[in-house]
N, C-alpha and C positions, 0 to 999 in steps of 0.2 A: 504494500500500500504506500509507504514513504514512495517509491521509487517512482507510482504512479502518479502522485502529488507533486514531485519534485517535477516532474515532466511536463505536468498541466501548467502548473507556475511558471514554468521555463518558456514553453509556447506562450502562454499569457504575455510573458516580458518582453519578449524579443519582437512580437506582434504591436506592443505599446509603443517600445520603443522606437522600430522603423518606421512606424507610420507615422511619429512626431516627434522623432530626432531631426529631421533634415529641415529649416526653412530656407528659400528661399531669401538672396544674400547678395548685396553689390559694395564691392570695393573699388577702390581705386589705382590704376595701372602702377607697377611700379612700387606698391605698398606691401607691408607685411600683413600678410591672413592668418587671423587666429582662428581655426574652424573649432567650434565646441558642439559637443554633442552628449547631454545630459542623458542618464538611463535613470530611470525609475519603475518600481511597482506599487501602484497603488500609494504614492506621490512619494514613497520611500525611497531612496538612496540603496543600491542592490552592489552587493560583492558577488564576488568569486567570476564576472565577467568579465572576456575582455575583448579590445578593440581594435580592429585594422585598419589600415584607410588607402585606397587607394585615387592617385590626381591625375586628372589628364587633362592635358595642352586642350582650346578651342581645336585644333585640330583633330583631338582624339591620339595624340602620340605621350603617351606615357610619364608623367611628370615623378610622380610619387606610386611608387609598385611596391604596394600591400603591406605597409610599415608598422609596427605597433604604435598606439595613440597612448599616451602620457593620459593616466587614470590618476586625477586629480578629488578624486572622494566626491564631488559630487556630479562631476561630467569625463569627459574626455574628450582633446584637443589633440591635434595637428597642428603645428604654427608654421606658414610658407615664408620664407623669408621674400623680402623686396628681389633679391634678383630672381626669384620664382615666378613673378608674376609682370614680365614684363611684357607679355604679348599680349595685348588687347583682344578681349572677347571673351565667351563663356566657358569657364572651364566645367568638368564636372567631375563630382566624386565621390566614392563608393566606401562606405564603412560597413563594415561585416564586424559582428559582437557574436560571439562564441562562450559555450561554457559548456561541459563535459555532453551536456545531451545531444544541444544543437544547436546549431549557429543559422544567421541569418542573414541579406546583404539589404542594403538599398542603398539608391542613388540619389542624386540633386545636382545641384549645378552653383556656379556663382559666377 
């Protein structure tokens, strides 16, 4: 029974979390991106996950491949430094939050 609860909870979170982690987001050419991406259940602060992110050029050619996101207790961030974002237009990027049962992705863009 734990294992089945543990699983329910699990899809609960990861369902919560992608669907209202990612907003829609404009910077500036040339500036540093702080991407944050808070996880919660049930407005709670959740351990034992964790986070990847991957960034890609408006082109679609690969900026940032699959890196771990700094788990700062109540979100987790990506920070692009200014020479990352020097080409205008919309990048986009995918964070995947994993934890022993099952992991998750979605996208967005800035």
């Amino acid at each position: 029974m734990g294992k089945v609860f543990q699983a329910i909870i699990t899809t609960f979170l990861l369902v919560f979390l992608l669907t209202t982690v990612l907003a829609v987001q404009t910077f500036k050419q040339n500036d540093e991106v702080d991407l944050k991406v808070p996880v919660r259940l049930d407005g709670a602060v959740v351990s034992g996950i964790g986070c990847n992110i991957s960034v890609y050029y408006p082109n679609n050619t690969i900026l940032i491949n699959y890196l771990k996101m700094t788990d700062n207790g109540d979100y987790f961030n990506y920070t692009l430094n200014n020479s990352q974002t020097g080409i205008k237009g919309e990048y986009t990027y995918c964070v995947t939050c994993t934890n022993n049962i099952l992991n998750d992705t979605e996208c967005d863009t800035f």
